[in-house]
C-alpha positions in Angstrom: -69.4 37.5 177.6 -73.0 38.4 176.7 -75.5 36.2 178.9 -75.0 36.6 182.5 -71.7 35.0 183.7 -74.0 33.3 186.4 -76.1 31.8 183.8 -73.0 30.5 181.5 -71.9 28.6 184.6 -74.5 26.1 184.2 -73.5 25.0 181.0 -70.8 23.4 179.9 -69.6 25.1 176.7 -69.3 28.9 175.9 -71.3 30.6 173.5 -69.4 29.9 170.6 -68.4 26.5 170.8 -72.3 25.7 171.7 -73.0 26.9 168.2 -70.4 24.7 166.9 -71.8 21.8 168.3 -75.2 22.4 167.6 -74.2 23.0 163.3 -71.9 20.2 163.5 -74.1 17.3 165.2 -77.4 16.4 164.1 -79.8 16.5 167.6 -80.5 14.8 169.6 -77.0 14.6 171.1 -75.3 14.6 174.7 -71.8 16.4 174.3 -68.9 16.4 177.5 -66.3 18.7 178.2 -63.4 16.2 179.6 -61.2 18.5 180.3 -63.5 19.8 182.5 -63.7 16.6 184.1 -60.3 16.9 184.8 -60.2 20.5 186.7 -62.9 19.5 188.8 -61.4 16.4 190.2 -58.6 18.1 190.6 -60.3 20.7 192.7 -61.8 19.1 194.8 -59.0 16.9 195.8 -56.4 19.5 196.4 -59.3 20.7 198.7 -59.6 18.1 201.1 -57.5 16.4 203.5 -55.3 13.5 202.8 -57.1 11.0 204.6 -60.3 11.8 202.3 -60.8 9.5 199.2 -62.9 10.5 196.3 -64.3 7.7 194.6 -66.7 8.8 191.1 -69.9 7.8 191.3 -70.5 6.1 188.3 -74.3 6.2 188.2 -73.9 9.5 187.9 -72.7 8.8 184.0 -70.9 5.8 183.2 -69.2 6.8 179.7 -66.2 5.0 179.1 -64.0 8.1 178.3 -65.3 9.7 181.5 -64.1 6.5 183.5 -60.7 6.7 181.5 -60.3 10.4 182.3 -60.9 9.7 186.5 -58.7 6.0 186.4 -56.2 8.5 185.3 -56.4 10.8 188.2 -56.4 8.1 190.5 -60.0 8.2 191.6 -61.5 5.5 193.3 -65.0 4.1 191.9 -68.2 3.6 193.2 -69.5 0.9 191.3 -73.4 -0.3 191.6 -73.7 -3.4 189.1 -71.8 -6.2 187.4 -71.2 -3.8 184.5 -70.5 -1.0 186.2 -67.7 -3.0 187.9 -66.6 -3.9 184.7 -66.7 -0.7 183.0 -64.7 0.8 185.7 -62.2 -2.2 185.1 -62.3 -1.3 181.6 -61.3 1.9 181.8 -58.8 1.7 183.5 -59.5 1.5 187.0 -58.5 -1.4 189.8 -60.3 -3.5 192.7 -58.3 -1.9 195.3 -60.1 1.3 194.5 -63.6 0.2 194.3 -66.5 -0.1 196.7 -69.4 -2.3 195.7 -73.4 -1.1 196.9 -76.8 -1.6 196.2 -80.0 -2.8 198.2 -80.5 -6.0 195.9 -77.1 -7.3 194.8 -77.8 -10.3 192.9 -75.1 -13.3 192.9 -73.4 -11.8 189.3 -73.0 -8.6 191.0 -71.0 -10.1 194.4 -68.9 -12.4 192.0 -67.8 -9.4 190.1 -67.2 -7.5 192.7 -65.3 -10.6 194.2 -63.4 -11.3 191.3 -62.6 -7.3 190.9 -60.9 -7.0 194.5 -63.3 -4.5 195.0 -64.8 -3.5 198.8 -68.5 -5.0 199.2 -70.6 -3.0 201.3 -73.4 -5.2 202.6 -76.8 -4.1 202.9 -77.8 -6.9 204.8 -77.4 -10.4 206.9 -78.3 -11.7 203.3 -75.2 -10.2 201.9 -73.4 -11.7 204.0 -74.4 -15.2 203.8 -74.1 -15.1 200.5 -70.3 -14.0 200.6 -69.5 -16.3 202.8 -70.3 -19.4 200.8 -69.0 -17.0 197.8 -65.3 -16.1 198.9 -62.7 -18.6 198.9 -59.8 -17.0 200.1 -57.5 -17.7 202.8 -58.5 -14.2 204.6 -61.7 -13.3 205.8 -63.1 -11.4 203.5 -63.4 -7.5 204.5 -66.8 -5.5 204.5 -68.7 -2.3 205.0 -71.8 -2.4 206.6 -74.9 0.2 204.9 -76.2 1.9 208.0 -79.3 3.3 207.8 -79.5 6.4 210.7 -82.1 6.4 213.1 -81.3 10.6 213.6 -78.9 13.2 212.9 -79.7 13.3 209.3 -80.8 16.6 207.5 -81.2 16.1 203.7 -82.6 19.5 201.6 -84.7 17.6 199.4 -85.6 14.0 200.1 -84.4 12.1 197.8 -82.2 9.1 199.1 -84.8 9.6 202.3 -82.7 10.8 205.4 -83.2 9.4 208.5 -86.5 7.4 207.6 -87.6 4.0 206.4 -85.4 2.6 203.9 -84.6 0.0 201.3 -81.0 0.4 202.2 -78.9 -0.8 204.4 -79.5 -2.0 208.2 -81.6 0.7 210.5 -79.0 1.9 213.4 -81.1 0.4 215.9 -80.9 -3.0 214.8 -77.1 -3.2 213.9 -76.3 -4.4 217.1 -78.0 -7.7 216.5 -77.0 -7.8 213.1 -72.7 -7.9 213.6 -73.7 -10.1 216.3 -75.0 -12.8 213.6 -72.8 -11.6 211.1 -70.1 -12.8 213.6 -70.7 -16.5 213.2 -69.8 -16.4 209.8 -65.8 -16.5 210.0 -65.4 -16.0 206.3 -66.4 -12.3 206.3 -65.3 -9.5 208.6 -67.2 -6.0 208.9 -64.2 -3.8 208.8 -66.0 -0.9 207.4 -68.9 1.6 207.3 -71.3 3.6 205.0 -73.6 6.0 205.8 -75.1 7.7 202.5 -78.3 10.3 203.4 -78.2 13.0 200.7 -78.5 14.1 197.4 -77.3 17.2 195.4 -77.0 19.2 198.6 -75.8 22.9 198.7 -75.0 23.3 202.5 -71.6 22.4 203.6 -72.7 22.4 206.8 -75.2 20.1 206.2 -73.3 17.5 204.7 -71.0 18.2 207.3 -73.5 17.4 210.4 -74.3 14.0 208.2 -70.4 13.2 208.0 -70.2 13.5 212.3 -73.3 11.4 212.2 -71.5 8.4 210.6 -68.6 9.3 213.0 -70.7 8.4 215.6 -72.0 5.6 214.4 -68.4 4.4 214.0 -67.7 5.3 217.1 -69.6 2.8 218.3 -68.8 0.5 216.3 -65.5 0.6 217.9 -66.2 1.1 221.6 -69.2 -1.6 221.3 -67.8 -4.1 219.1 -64.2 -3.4 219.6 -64.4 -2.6 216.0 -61.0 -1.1 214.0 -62.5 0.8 211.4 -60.4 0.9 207.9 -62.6 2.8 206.0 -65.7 5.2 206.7 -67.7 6.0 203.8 -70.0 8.8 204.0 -71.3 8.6 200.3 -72.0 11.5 198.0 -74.7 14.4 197.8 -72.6 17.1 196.7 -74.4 19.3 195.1 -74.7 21.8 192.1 -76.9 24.4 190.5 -79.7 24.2 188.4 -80.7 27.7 188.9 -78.0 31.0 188.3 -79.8 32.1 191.4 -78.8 29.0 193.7 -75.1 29.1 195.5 -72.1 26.9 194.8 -71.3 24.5 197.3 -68.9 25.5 199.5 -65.8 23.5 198.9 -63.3 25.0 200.9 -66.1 25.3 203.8 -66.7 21.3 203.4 -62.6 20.7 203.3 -62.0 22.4 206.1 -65.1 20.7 208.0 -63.4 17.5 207.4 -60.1 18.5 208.4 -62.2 19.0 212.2 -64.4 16.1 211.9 -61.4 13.7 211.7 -59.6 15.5 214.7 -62.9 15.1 216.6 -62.5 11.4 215.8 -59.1 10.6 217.3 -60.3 7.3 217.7 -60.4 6.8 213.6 -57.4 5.8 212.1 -58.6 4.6 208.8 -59.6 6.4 205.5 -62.6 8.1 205.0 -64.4 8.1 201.9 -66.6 10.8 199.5 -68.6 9.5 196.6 -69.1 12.7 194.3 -70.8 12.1 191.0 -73.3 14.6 190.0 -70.7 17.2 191.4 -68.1 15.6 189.0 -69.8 14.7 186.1 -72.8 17.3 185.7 -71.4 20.9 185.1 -69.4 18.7 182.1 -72.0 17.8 180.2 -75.1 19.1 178.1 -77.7 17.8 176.0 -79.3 19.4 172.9 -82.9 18.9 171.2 -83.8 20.5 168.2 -87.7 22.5 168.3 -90.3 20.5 166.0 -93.0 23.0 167.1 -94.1 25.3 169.2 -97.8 25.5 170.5 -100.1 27.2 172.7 -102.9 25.3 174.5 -105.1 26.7 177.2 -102.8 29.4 177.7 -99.7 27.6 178.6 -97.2 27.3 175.8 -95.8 24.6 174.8 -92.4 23.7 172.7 -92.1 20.0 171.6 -88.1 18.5 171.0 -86.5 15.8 169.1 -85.9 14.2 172.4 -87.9 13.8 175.4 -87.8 11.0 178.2 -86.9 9.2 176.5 -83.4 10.9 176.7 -84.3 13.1 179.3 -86.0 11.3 182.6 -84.9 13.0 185.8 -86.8 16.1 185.5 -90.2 13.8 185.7 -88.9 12.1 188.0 -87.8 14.6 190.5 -89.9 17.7 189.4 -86.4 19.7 188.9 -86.1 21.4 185.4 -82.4 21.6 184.2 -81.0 24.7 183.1 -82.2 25.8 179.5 -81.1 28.3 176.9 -81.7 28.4 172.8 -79.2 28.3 170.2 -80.4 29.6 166.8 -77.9 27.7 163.7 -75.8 30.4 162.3 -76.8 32.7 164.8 -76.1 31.5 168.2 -77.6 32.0 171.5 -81.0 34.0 171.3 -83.4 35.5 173.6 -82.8 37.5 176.7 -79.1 39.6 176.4 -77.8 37.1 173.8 -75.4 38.7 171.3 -77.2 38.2 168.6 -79.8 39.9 169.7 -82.9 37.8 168.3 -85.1 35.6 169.8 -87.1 38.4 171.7 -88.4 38.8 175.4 -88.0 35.0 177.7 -91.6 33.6 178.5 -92.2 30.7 180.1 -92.3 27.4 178.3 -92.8 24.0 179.1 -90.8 21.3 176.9 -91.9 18.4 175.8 -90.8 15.5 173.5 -92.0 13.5 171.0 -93.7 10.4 172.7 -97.3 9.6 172.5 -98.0 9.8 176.6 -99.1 13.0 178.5 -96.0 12.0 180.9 -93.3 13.3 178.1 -92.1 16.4 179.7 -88.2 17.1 179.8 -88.7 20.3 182.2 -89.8 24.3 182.4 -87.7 26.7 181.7 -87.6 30.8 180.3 -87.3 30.6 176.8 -87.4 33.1 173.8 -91.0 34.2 172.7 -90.3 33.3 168.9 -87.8 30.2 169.4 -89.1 28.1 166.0 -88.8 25.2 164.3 -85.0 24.3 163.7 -84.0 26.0 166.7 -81.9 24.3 169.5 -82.9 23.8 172.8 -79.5 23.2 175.4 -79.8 21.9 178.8 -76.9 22.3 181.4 -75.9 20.5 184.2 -76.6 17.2 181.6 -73.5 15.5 182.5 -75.5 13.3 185.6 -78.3 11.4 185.8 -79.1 12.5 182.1 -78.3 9.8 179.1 -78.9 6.6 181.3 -81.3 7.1 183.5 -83.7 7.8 180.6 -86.4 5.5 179.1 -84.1 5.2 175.9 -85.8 2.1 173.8 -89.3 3.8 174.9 -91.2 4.4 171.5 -88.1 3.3 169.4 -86.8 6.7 168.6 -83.2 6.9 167.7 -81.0 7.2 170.6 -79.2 10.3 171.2 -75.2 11.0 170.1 -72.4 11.1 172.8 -70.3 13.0 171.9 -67.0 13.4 174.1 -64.9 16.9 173.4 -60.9 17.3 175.1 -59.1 20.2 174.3 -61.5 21.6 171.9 -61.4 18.6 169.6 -64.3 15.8 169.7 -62.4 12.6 170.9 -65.4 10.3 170.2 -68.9 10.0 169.1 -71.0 7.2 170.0 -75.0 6.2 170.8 -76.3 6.2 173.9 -76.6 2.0 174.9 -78.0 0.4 177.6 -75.0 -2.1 179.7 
């Protein structure tokens, strides 16, 4: 291993099979290591207690042979639309293990998630209303209730908003009043919680003191409302690296937390539930841009792609660069202590793309002083928040490649398309 085994981490592909991907696929292209997928599910589970479900986030990246590979490993689903309901469905993946969110369901999205089977988590007095003249079964239908805290909430960077105003969910000191007028509709039962208040956090023990802060909310959900709790959900934010010099999350740190949260909670008999994505789905994926030019203006240089935001969004959005090296066609990896040994001294560069707006930059990263036209660009951590969440139709450039690798072999190459 010639680059730093630190720095390899954060993509998803060695050395050499990166250079096969980049001679073998015209850029712009997204490419996903399933069985990578795989391990990491795998890894987590064995690492937390029984009573913990995971269920993938499928914002995160909803690509069908992604879905497929988690139905298989019996994940649950967190689903956030009518079609990611039915992109979990068809893949694979059942009602029973599905929870249903978002601040603004509209009536499609309840009558999918109604007709899936699938676990509604209302936001709102709204929500339920609109269930109740909805559902037609014999049983009241059962709930979660979004709960946004009023304290207790640490979140490294503010992103879903910790303990402060909110478009989600009811604020803690007005849930009392709201299952008191969710009570008079007999169709609908709360049976259930969520409390979601981080993103891509590194601290076990973070996430940890957020999980006892749903607990208590639960708690009182019980003592004060005589409450029986099925299922807790305490949402995602498991986070990775997008730095070599960042740590891991602590797995075994947040398993074993877990394991003495639930014993704290004697009072809990139900499931609780974890909604990894990004920790899932990003260390599988990167995406690759071929250099058009290079530039220096004003003394900051400058290295225009194939693709931009158009592909590439969340680094605009949240000011956080992905992880970057350069691939050189029949060469390989350049720059730095790359074993070809070309591509000279890493400076820094800012990358842009190809759209006519000042706002079309994909991120900052180190790359190598003479990286030229032809060259490849890589990003890690690409297999979140990447593909979708771009501006994809802005401009009308050709949508980037998907391209989905198991055991070494590409399984499937498709555009990127919007549901």
């Amino acid at each position: 291993m010639i680059l730093a085994p630190s720095t390899l981490d954060l993509f998803a592909f060695g050395e050499d099979r990166l250079l096969e991907l980049t001679e073998q696929h015209p850029t712009a292209f997204f490419a996903y290591d399933l069985d990578a997928a795989r391990r990491r599910f795998r890894r987590l589970r064995a690492l937390l207690p029984g009573r913990v479900r995971l269920a993938y986030a499928v914002k995160s990246n909803p690509g069908l042979p992604l879905l497929e590979t988690f139905a298989a490993e019996g994940a649950w689903f967190d689903c956030a639309s009518a079609g990611e309901v039915s992109a979990v469905l068809a893949a694979g993946g059942t009602g029973s293990g599905m929870v249903v969110a978002g601040p603004a369901k509209s009536e499609r999205d309840l009558q999918a998630a109604l007709f899936a089977g699938a676990r509604i988590q209302v936001d709102g007095i709204e929500d339920v209303e609109r269930l109740h003249t909805l559902h037609s079964g014999a049983q009241p239908l059962r709930v979660s209730v979004r709960v946004n805290p009023a304290s207790g909430i640490t979140e490294t960077a503010t992103i879903i908003g910790g303990g402060g105003p909110s478009a989600f969910g009811v604020d803690e000191e007005e849930l009392d009043a709201f299952l008191a007028e969710a009570a008079r509709y007999d169709r609908v039962r709360v049976t259930g919680l969520q409390v979601f208040a981080a993103s891509n956090e590194l601290d076990a023990g973070r996430l940890l003191d957020n999980h006892r802060t749903a607990l208590r909310i639960g708690r009182h959900l019980h003592e004060a409302h005589g409450i029986d709790l099925d299922l807790i959900d305490v949402g995602g934010g498991l986070g990775v690296r997008y730095a070599a010099a960042q740590p891991n999350l602590d797995l075994r740190a947040l398993g074993a937390g877990l394991e003495r949260v639930l014993a704290e909670n004697p009072w809990f008999g139900g499931e609780l539930l974890l909604e990894p994505g990004r920790w899932l789905s990003a260390p599988t994926g990167v995406y690759c841009a071929r250099v058009v030019r290079t530039k220096v203006s004003r003394g900051e240089r400058f290295v225009m792609l194939e693709g931009g935001i158009n592909h590439l969004l969340r680094p605009l959005m949240t000011g956080q660069s992905f992880p970057t090296l350069a691939v050189r066609p029949g060469v390989g990896v350049i720059g730095g202590r790359s074993a070809s040994g070309q591509g000279g001294e890493l400076v820094p560069t800012t990358l842009a793309g190809p759209l006519c707006t000042s706002l079309d930059r994909v991120g900052n990263g180190d790359l190598p002083e003479d990286l030229r036209p032809g060259d490849v660009v890589v990003f890690g951590q690409a297999g979140a928040y990447a593909s979708t969440q771009a501006m994809t139709h802005f401009l009308s450039h050709r949508p980037p490649e998907q391209v989905w690798v198991q055991d070494r072999a590409v399984v499937s190459v498709a555009p990127v398309v919007s549901a």
